[in-house]
Structures are given as C-alpha cells and as structure tokens.
Residue frames relative to the residue before (quaternion, step in Angstrom):
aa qw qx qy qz dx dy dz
X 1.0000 0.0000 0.0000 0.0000 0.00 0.00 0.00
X 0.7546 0.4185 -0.3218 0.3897 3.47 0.97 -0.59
X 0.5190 0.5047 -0.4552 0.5183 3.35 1.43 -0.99
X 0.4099 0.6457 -0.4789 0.4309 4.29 0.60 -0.32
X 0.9048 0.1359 -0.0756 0.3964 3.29 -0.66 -1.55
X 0.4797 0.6186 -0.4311 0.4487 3.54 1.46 0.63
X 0.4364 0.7147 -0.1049 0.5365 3.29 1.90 -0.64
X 0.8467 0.3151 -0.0939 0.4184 2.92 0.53 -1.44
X 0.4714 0.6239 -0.3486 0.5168 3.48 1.66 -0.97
X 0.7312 0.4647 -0.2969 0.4015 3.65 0.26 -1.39
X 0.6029 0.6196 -0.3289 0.3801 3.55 0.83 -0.83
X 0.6319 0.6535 -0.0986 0.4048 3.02 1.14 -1.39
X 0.7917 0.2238 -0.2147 0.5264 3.04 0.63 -1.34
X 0.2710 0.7716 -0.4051 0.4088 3.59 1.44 -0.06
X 0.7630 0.4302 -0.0847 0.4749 3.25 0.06 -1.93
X 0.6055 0.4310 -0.3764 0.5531 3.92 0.66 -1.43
X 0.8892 0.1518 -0.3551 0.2454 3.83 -0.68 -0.69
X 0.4453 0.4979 -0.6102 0.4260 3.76 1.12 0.52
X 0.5993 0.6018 -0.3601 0.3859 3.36 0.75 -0.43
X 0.8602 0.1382 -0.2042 0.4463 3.51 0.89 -0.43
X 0.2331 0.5820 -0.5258 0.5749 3.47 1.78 1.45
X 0.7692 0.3606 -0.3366 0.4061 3.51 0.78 -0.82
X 0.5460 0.6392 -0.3008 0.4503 3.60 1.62 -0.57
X 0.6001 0.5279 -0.2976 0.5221 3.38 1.13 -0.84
X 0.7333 0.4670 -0.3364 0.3621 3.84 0.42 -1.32
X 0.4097 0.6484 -0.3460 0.5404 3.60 1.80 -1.52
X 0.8675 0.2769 -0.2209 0.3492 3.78 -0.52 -1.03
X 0.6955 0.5312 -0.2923 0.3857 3.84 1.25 -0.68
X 0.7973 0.4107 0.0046 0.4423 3.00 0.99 -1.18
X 0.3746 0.5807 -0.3526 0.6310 3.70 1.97 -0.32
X 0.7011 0.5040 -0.4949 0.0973 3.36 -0.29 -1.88
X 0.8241 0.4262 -0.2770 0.2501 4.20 0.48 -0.26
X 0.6379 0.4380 -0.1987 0.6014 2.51 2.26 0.02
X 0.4933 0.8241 -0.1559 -0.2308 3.03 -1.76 0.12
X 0.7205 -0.6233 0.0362 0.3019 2.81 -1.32 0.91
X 0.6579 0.3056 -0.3653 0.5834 3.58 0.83 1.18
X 0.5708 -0.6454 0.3385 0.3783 3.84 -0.47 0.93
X 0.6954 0.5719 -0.1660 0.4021 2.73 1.28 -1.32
X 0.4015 0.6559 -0.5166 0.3765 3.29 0.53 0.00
X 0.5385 0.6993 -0.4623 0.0848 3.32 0.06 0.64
X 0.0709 0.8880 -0.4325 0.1391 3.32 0.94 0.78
X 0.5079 0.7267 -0.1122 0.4487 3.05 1.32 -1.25
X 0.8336 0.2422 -0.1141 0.4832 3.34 0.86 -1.35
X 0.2370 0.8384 -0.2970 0.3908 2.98 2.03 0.56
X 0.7960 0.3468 0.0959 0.4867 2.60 0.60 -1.96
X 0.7992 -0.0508 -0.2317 0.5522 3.72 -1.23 1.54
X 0.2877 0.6442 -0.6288 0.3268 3.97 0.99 0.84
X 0.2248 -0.6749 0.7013 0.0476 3.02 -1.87 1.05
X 0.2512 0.7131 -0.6144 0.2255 3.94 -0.03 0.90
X 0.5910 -0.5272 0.5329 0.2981 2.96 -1.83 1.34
X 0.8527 0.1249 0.0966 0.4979 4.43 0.42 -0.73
X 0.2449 -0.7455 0.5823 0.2125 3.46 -1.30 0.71
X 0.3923 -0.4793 0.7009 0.3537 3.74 -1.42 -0.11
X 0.1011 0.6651 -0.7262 -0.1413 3.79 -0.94 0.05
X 0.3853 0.6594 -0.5935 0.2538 3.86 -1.09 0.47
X 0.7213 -0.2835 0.5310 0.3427 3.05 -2.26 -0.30
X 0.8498 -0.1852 0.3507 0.3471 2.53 -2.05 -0.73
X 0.5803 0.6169 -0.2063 0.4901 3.45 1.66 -0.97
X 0.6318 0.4280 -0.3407 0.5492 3.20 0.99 0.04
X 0.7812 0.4680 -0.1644 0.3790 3.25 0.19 -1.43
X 0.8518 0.1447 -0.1628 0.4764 3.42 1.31 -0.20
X 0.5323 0.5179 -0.4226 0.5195 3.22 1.50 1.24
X 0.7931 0.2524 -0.2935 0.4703 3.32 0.86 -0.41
X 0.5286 -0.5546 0.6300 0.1270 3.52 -1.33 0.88
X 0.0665 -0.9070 0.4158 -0.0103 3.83 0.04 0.93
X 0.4108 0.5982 -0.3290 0.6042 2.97 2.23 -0.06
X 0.4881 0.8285 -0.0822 0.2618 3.05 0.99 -1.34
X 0.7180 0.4263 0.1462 0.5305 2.84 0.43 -2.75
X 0.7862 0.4247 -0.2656 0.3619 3.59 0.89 -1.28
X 0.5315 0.4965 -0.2965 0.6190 3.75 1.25 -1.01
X 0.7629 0.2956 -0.4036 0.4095 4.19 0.01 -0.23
X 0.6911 0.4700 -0.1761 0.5200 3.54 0.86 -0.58
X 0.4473 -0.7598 0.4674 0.0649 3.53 1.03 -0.19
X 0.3629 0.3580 -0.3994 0.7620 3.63 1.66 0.66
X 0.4262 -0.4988 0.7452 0.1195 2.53 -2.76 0.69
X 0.2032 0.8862 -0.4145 0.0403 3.80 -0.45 0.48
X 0.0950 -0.8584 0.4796 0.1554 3.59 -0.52 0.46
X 0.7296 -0.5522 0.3600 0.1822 3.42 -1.42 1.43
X 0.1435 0.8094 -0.5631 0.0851 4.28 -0.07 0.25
X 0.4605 0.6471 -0.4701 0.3850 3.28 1.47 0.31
X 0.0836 -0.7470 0.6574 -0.0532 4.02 -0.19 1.19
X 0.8827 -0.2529 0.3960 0.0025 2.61 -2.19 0.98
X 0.7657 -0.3043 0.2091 0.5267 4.00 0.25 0.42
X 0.4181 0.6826 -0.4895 0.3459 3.50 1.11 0.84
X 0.2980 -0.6702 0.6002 0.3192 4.51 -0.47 0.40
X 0.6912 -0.4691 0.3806 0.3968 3.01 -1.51 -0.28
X 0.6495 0.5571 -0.4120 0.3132 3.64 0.75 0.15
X 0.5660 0.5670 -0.2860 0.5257 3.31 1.91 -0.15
X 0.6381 0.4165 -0.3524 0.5432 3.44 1.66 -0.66
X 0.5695 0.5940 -0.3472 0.4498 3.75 1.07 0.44
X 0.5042 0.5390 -0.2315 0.6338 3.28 1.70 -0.13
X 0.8378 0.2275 -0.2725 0.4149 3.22 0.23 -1.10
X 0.5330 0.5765 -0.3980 0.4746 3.41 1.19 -0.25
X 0.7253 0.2602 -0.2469 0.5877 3.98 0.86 -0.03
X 0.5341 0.4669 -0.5019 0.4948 3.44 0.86 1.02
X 0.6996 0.4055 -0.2857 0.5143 2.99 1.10 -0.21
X 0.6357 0.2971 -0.4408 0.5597 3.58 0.27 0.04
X 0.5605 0.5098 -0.5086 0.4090 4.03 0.45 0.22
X 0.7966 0.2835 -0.1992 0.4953 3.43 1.12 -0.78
X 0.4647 0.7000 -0.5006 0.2084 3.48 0.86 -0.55
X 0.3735 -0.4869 0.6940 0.3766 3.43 -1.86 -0.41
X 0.8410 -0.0676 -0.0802 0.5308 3.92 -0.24 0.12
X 0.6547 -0.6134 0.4000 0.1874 3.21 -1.07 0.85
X 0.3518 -0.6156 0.6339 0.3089 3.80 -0.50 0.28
X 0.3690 -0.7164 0.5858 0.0865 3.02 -2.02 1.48
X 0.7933 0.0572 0.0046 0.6061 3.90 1.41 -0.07
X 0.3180 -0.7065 0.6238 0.1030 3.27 -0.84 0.87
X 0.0793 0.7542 -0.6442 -0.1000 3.56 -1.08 0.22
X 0.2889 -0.7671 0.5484 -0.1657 2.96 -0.01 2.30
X 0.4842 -0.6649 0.5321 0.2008 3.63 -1.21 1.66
X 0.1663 -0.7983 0.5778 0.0340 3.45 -0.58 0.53
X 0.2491 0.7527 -0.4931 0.3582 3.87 0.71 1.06
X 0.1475 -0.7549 0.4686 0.4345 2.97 -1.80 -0.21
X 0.3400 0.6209 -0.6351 0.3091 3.34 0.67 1.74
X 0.7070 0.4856 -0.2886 0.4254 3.11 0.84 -0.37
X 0.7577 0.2761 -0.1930 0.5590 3.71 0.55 -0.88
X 0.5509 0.6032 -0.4874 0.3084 3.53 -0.48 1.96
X 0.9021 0.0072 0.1029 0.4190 3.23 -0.66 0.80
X 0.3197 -0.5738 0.6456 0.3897 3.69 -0.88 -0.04
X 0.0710 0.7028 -0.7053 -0.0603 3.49 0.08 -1.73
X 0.6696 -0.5390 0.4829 0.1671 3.44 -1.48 0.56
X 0.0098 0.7489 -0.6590 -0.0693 3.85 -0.37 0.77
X 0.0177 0.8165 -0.5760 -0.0353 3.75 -0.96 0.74
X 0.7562 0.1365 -0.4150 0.4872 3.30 0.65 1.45
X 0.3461 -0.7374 0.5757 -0.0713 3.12 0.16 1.91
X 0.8498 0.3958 -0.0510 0.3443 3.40 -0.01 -2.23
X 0.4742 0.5816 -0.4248 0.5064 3.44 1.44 0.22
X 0.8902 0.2995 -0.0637 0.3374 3.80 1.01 -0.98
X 0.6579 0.5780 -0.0568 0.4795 3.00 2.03 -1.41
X 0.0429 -0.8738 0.4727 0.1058 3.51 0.15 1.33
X 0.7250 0.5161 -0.3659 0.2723 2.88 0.91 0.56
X 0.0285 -0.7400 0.5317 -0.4108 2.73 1.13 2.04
X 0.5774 0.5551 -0.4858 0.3499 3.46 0.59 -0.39
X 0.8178 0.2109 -0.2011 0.4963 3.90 0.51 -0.74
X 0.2232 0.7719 -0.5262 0.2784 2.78 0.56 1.53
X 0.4513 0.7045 -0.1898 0.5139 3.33 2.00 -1.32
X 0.8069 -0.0712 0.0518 0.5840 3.34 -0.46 1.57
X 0.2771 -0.7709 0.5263 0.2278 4.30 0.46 0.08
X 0.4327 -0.8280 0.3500 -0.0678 2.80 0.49 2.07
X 0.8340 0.2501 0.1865 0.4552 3.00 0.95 -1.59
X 0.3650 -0.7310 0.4797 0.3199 3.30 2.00 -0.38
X 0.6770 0.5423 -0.3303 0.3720 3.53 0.81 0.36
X 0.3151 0.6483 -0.5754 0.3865 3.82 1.18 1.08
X 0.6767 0.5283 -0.4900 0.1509 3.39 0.22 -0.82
X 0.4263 0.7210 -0.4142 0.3563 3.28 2.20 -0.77
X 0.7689 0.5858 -0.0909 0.2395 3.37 0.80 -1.18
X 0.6319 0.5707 -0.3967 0.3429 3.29 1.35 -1.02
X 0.6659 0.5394 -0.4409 0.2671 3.72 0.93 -0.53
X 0.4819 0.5403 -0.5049 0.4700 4.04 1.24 0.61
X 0.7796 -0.5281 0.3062 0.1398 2.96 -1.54 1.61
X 0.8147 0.3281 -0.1695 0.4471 3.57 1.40 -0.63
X 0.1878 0.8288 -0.4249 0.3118 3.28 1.95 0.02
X 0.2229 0.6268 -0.7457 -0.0371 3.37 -1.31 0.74
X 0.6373 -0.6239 0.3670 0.2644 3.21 -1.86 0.35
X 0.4219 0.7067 -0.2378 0.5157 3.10 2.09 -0.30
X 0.5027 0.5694 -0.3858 0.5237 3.20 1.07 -0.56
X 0.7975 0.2963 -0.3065 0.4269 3.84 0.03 -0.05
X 0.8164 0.1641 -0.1806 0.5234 3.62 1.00 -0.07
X 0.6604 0.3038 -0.5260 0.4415 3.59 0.64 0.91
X 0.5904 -0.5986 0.4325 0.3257 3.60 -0.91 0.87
X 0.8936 -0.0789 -0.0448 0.4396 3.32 -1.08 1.29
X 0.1268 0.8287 -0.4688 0.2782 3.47 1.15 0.93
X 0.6468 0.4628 -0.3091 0.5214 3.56 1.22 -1.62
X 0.6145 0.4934 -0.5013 0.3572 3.54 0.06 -0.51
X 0.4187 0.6870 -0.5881 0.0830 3.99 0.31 -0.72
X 0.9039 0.1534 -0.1386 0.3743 3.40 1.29 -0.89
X 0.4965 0.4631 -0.3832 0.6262 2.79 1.58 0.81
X 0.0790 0.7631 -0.6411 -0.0210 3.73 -0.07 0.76
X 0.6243 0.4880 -0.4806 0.3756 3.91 0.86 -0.27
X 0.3942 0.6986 -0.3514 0.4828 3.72 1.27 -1.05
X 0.6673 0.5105 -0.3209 0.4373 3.69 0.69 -1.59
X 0.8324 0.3750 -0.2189 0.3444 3.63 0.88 -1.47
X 0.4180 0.6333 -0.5345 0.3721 3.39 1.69 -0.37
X 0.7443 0.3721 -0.2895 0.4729 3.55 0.24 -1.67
X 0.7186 0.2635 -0.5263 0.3703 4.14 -0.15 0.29
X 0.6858 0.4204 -0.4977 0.3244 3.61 0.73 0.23
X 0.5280 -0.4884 0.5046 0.4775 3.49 1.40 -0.74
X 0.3827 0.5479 -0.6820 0.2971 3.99 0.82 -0.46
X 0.0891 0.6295 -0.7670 0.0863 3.00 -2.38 1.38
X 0.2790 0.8574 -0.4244 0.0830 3.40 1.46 0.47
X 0.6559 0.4504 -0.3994 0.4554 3.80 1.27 0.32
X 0.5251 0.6677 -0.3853 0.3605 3.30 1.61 -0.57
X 0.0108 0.7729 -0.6311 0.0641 4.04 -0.16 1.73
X 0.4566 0.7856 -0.4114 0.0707 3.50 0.73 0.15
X 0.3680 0.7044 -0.3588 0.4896 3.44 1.81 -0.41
X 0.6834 0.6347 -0.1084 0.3441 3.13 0.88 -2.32
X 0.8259 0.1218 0.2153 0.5067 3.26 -0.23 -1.82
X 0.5745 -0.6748 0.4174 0.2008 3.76 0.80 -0.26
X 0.7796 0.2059 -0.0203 0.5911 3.46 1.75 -0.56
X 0.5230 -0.5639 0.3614 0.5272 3.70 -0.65 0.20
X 0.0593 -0.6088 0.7873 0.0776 4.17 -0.63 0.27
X 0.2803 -0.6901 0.6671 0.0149 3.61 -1.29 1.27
X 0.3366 -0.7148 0.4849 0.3750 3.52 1.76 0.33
X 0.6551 0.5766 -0.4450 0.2009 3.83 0.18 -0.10
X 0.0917 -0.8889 0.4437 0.0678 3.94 -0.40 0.52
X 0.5544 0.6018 -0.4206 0.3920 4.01 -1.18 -0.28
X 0.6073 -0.5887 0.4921 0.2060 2.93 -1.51 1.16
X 0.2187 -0.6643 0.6416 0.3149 3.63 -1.08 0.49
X 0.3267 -0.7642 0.5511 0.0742 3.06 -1.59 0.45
X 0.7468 0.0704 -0.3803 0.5411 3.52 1.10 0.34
X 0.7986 -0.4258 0.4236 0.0397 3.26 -1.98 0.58
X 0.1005 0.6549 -0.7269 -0.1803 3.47 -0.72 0.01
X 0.6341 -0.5578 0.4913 0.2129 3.14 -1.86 0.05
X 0.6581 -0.4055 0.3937 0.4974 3.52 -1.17 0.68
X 0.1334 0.6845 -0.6813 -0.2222 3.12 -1.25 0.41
X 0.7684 -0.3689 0.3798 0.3595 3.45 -2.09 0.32
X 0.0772 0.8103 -0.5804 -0.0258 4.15 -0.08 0.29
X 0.5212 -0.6833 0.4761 0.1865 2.92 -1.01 0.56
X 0.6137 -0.3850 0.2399 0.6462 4.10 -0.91 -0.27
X 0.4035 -0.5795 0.5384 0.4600 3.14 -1.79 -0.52
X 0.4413 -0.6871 0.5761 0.0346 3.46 -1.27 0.83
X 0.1114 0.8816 -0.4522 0.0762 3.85 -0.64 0.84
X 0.3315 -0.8060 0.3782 0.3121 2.85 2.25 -0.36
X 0.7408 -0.4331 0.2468 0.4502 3.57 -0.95 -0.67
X 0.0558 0.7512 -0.6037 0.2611 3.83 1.01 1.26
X 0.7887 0.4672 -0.2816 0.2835 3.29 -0.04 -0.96
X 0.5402 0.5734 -0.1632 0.5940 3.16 1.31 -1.52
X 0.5099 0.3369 -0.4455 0.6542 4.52 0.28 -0.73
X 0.8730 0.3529 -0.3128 0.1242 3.54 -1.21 -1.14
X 0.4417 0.6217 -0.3221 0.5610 3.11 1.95 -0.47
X 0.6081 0.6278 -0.2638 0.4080 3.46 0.57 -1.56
X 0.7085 0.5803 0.0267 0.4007 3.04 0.70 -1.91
X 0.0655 -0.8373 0.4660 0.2784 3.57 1.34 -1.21
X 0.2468 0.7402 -0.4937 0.3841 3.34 1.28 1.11
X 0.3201 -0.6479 0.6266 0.2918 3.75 -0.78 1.17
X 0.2535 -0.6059 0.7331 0.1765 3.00 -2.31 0.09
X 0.3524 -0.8142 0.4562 -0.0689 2.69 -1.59 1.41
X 0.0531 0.8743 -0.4393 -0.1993 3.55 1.67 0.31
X 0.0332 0.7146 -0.6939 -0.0814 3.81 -1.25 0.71
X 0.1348 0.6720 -0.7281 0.0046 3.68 -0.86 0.10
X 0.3489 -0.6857 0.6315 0.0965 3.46 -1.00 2.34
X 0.6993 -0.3805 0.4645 0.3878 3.28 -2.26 0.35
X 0.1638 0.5424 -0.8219 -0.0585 3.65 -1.95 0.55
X 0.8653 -0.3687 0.2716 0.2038 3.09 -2.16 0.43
X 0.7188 -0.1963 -0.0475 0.6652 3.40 -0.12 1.31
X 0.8116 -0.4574 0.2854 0.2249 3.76 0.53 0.69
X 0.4795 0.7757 -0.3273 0.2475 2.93 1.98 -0.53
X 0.7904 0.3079 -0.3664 0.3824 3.92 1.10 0.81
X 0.4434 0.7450 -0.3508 0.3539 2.37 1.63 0.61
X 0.5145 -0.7323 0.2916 0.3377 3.77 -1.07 0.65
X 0.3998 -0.7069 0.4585 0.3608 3.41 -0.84 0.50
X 0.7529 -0.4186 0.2895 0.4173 3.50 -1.46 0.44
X 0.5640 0.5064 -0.3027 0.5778 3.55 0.72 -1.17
X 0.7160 0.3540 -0.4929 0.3452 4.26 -0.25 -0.78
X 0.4939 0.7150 -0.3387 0.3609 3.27 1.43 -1.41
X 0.7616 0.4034 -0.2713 0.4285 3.39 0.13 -1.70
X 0.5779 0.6940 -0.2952 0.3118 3.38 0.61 -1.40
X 0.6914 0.4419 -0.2116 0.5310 3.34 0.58 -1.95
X 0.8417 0.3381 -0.2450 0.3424 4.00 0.13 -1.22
X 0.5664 0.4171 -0.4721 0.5313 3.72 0.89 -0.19
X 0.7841 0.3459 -0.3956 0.3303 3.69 0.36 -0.69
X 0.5850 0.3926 -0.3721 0.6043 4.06 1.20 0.13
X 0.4301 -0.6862 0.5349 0.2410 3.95 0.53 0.00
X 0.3200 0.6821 -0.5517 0.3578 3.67 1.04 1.10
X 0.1567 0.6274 -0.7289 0.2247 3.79 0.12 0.67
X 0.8389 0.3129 -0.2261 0.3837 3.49 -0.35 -0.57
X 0.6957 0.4246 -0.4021 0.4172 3.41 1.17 0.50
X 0.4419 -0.8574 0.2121 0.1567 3.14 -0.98 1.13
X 0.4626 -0.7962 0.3706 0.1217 3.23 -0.68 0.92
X 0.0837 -0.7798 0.6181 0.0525 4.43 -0.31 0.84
X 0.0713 0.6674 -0.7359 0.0894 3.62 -0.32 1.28
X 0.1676 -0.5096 0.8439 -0.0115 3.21 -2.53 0.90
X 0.0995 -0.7747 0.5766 -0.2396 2.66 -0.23 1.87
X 0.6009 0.4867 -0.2870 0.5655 3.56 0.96 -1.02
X 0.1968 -0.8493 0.4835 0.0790 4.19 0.23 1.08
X 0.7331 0.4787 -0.1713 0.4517 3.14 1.23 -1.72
X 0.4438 0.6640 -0.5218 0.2998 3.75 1.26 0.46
X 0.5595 0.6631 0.0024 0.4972 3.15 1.60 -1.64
X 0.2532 -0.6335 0.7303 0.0345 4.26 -1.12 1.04
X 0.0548 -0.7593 0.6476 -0.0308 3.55 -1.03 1.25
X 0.3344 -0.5689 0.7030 0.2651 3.94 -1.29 0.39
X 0.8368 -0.0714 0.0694 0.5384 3.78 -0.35 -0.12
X 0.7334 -0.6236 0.0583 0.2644 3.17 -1.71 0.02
X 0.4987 0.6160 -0.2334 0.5634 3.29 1.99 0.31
X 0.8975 0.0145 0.0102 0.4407 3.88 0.53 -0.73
X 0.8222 -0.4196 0.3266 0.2030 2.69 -1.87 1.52
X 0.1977 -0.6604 0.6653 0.2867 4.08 -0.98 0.37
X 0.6879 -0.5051 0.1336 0.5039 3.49 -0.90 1.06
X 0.5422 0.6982 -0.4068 0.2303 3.66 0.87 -1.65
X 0.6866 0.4269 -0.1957 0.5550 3.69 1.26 -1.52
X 0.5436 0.6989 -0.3329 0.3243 3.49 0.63 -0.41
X 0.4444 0.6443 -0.0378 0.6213 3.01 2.29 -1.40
X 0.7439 0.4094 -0.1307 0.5117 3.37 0.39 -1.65
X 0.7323 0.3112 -0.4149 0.4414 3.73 0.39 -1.02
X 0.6970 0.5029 -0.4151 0.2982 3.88 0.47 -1.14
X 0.7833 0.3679 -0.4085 0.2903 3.45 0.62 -0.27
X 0.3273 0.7226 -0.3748 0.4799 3.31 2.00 0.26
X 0.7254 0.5211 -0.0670 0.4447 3.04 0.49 -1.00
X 0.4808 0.5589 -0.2640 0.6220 3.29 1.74 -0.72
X 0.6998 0.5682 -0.2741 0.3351 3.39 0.38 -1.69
X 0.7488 0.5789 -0.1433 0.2893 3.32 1.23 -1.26
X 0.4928 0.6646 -0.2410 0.5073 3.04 1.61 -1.71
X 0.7688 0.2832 -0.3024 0.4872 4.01 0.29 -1.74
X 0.5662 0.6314 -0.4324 0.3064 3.64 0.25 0.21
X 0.5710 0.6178 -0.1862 0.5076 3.29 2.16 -0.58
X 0.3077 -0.7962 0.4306 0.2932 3.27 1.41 -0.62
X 0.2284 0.8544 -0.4541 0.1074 3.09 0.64 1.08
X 0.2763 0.7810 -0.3620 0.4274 3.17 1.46 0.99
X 0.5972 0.6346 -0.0668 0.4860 3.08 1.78 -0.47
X 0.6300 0.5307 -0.2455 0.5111 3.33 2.03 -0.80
X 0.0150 0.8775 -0.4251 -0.2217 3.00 -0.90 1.18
C-alpha cells in the first residue's frame, strides 16, 4: 500500500509539473500570436480608440475596420466576436473603458435579432474560444465574463491546462502557433477566407424582442453616443421587425438615436444565412462608411 501511494504521489507530481512546463511555454511563447483571431482581449485592454464595433459574428466579419477607419477618418477597433449576444458585447464594451487609455466617443452597436438576445447557456466554449488561454490565474481579469457558460469551471483558472479537457485541439493550436484565420495585420478584420453566393433560404422566423440589457444605461453613464447598425442577411431574416424597433426605442427613450439599416438584401452576395462573402464585406464597410460621414460626426466631441 505504501510502495502504491508512493507511486501515485510521484505520478502526480510528475503529471502537475509537465503540466506547468507546458503552461509556461502556452503563455511565453503564444503571447504575440494567435491561435484564434479572436483572441483579442489583449487589445482590449489599455486600447485608446476614437469608437467601438459591438456585435456578433456580423460584425466581426462584415466590417473591414481598417477599412471603416481611413474612410471615416476615426481610429477604431472591432469587439464584435464570433457567437457572443449582446450581453457579452456589454462586458466587453465595459472592459474596455475600465482599462482603456481614453475613452471612446461612439459606439456602433449591431442592432439585429441575432445579436441582441438573451444570454442562454453556451456549452462548448473550449471547442472555439481561444481565448481560453488567459484564463490560467485570470490573466486579464476577464473569467468572470465567462463563468455564466454551461461548461465553466473554477478550476479552470488554477489547475494547469484544465481548460483544454475539452478542447484538446485549441490545446494544439496554441503549442504550434496555428493563426491561419488571424487577417488582422493583413486586411484589418477576421476574413474566414470562405466565399460564393448561397443559394437556399430559410424562412422568416417568429423572434422575439430585442434585448441589450444594461448597454444603454453604461453609454449614457459613460457619455458614449450610440450608433445603432443592423447589416443586410437573406431576405432579412435578422433583421428587426417594425414592432421590435418601436418596442425597443419608445421603451429605452432612443428616438433621437440614430439608426443605419440594409434593408435592400438582394444588393449584397451572402455564404450562408448570416454573413457577407468577403467581396460584400468590401461593399457593406464602405456603405456603411458612406453613412456614418453623413451623420456628421465631426461634431462628436
């Protein structure tokens, strides 16, 4: 029994410090890369930008923020992520003004009804979210965003390489360095390299209000305009209906904020049933560009 739990001890401590040789390389040698676009927390934090993007995936891969900034004359940075709702883009949008160096003068907040809904429960984070990596010890102060997904443990911040349990590829992106989606250097925005028109449709579905939580109420707080955008999808199918529209502004007292809808869909080439193929991606950001200077945002101070 003892020669046993001598055995076992060694194993143990065996296993614990390859585990934090490999934790150590993961965190030294990652830190400039990475191996999910998204990872951008980092650029989250002590960021000075004249405006945020808040959104989905619709954000983060329709607009061109290099793009947006050189026509529009602002500096700005993108925080629209990848399966995140508006209550995560309410987080990251007050992580950043906690850490920034100058405050943002305007937000240009997606206005959809993929984006603005619910939390609801996500239970495979660690399959997609590289930015599990500064999770180890809360690098970044940015778990608490996290604990409210379905696979969240608290271990996850103090046992080495714990987050990976279900994400073992995630594990190999960040020891090889893979960043093969990461175009931001490049192009300014995530490009998923993927193009072509789709060709079938879903149907209207029934949607529910839109939902933003306590955005409105920070940016006010904040004196941070709002910018409502809500990009083009097939026949429209995320787009809001008249009734959410009214609903959402008479009951937050946003009459007087302004609203950029793409409504005309069939101007615009989609890959599926949410997002632009890069060509439109081109086409919407500088739309969108076209709009914004029409607002006079020369005027913000």
């Amino acid at each position: 029994m003892k020669r046993f739990l001598t055995f076992l001890i060694t194993v143990t401590m065996t296993v614990t410090l390859l585990a934090v040789i490999v934790e150590l390389y993961i965190q030294l040698i990652s830190t400039p890369y990475r191996a999910h676009v998204l990872e951008d927390w980092p650029d989250i934090t002590h960021g000075s930008f004249d405006y945020l993007i808040i959104g989905d995936s619709r954000s983060s891969q329709h607009i061109i923020t290099n793009q947006l900034n050189k026509q529009i004359g602002w500096d700005g940075i993108n925080l629209g992520f990848d399966g995140y709702k508006s209550w995560m883009g309410q987080h990251r949008m007050q992580h950043y003004v906690k850490h920034c160096q100058t405050k943002p003068k305007f937000i240009l907040l997606q206005l959809d009804y993929s984006f603005a809904r619910a939390p609801g429960k996500h239970s495979h984070i660690y399959s997609r979210d590289g930015n599990i990596k500064f999770w180890f010890l809360d690098q970044l102060d940015i778990n608490q965003y996290y604990k409210s997904y379905s696979d969240w443990s608290e271990l996850d911040a103090w046992i080495p390489l714990f987050r990976y349990r279900s994400s073992p590829l995630m594990l190999c992106k960040h020891l090889l360095l893979s960043n093969r989606y990461d175009k931001k250097n490049e192009l300014g925005f995530w490009n998923p390299a993927l193009s072509g028109t789709m060709k079938f449709f879903f149907p209207k579905k029934t949607r529910k209000d839109l939902e933003f939580h306590n955005i409105f109420k920070f940016a006010a707080d904040q004196n941070v305009r709002i910018i409502f955008f809500t990009p083009p999808s097939p026949e429209n199918f995320h787009s809001p209906s008249n009734h959410s529209l009214d609903s959402l502004f008479q009951a937050n007292n946003l009459e007087k904020v302004e609203h950029i809808a793409f409504w005309n869909w069939r101007e615009f080439s989609f890959r599926d049933e949410a997002h632009l193929t890069f060509e439109s991606s081109i086409q919407f950001t500088r739309a969108l560009g076209d709009s914004l200077l029409k607002l006079g945002l020369e005027t913000i101070e």
